[in-house]
N, C-alpha and C positions, 0 to 999 in steps of 0.2 A: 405592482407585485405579481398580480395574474400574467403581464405579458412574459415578464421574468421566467415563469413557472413552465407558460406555455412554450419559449424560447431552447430552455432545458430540457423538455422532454422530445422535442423537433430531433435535437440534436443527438438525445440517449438514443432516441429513435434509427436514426440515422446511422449512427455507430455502429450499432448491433445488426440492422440491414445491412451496410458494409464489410464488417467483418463477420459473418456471417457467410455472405457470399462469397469471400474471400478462404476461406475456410481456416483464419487464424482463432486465436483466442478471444474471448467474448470483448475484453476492453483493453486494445493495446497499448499500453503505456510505454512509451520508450525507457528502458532502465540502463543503467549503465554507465554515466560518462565518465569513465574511464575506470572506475572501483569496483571492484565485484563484492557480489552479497548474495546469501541465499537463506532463503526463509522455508523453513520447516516444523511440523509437516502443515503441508499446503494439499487439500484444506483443512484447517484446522476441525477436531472437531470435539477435541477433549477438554478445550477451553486456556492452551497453553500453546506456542510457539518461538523457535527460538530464530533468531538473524544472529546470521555470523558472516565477518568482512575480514578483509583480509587488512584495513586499513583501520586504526582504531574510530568509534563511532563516538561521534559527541551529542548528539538527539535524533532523537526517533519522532514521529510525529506520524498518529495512524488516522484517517481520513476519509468521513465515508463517501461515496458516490455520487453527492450533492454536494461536497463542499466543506461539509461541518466537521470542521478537527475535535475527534471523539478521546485522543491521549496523546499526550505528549509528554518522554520522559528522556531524562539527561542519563543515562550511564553514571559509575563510576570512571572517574579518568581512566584512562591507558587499555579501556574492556573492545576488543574487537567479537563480542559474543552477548547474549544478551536473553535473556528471557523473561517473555511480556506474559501477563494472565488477564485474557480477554472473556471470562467467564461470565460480564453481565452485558458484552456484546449479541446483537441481534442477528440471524441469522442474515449472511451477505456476503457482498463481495467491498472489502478496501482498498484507501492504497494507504502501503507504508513508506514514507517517505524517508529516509536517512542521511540524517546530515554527519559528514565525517571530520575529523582533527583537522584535513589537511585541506579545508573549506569547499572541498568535491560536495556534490549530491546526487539520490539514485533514488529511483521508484520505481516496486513492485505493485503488485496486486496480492491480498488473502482473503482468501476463500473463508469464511467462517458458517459451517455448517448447523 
């Protein structure tokens, strides 16, 4: 379990050294294949944010930085809009992953201050 741990942080390591130097955002995620979505406001800090796609969204699944799926929720059918309350999240950065109708997927990152 420790090498696991040790293995994870090499590479948080690394990340951050890289894009760092790189002078992009702290943890690149590629988003997009092919759907667009944008999550606002980023970063949150009110304890509310909302995704809105242009494609309707069938689960969300919000994910912290290690791994551990922290929420997971289905929409109503046919909602391309969505608003989560992440009021007893820990102060960080996610990612939100979105699964959509038309079986695409896309990941952000939110900021939760």
């Amino acid at each position: 379990m420790k090498s696991r741990y040790y293995i994870l942080t090499i590479l948080l390591v690394l990340t951050i050294s890289i894009v760092t130097s790189a002078g992009n955002s702290l943890f690149p995620i590629p988003d997009n294949r092919g759907v667009s979505f944008i999550l606002f406001p980023n970063p949150v800090i009110e304890g509310t944010f909302t995704v809105e796609a242009e494609t309707n969204i069938e689960k969300i699944e919000i994910v912290s930085i290690l791994g551990q799926l922290i929420l997971s929720e289905e929409p109503e059918p046919s909602k391309n809009s969505v608003r989560l309350n992440i009021k007893d999240f820990k102060s960080g950065i996610y990612l939100v992953k979105i699964s959509f109708t038309d079986k695409s997927t896309a990941t952000k990152k939110v900021w939760v201050k």
